[in-house]
C-alpha positions in Angstrom: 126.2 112.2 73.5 125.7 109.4 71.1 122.1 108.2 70.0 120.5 105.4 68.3 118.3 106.1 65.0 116.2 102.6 63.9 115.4 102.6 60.6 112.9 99.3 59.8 111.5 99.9 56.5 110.9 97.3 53.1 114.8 97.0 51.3 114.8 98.7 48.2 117.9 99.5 46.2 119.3 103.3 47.2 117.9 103.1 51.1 120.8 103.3 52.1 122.5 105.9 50.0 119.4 107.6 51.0 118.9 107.8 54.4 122.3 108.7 55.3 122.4 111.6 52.9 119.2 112.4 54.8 121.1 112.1 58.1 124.3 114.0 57.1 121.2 116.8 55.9 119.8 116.7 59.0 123.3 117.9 60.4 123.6 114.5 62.0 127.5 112.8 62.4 127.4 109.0 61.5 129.8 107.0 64.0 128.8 103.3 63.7 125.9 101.5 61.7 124.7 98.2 61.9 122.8 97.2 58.6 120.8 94.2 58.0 117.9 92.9 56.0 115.6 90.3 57.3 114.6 87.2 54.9 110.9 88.8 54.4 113.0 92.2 52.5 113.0 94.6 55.4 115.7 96.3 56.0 116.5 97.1 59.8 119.2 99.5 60.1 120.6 101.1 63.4 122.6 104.3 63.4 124.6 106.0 66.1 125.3 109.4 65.5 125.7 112.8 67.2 123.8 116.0 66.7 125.7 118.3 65.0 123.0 121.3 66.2 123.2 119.7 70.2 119.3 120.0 70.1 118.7 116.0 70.9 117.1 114.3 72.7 114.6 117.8 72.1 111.3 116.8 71.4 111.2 118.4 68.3 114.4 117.6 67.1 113.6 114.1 67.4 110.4 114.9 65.5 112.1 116.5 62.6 114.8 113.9 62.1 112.2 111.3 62.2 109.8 113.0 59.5 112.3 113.7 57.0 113.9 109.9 57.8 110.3 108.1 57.3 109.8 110.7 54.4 113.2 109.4 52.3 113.0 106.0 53.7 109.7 105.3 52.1 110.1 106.4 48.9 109.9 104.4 46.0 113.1 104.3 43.7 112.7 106.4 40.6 111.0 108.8 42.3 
């Protein structure tokens, strides 16, 4: 089964190396992406991918994908 991962976070250069290193070590499989950024800098980036573990749509799957997502996704380059 194939699910849909929004990312909507302010651009910054590395995202998205970032967050799909973060997917692929979350033991997630990448299958399409559809990247934008808006005019005001935010970049709004969809995913479909497939759960390597088969644990989604488990609550807490989805919770731990999201933390460590929101946790890469916001950091500031350099850091």
């Amino acid at each position: 089964t194939m699910y849909i991962l929004q990312v909507e976070v302010e651009d910054r250069v590395g995202l998205l190396h970032d967050v799909t290193q973060e997917l692929w070590a979350s033991e997630l499989t990448v299958h399409r992406a559809h990247i934008s950024t808006s005019p005001a800098d935010t970049a709004v980036d969809l995913f479909y991918v497939t759960d390597e573990r088969n644990e989604l749509p488990a609550e807490s799957r989805v919770a731990e994908i999201s933390r460590n997502v929101q946790r890469t996704a916001v950091r500031q380059f350099g850091e």
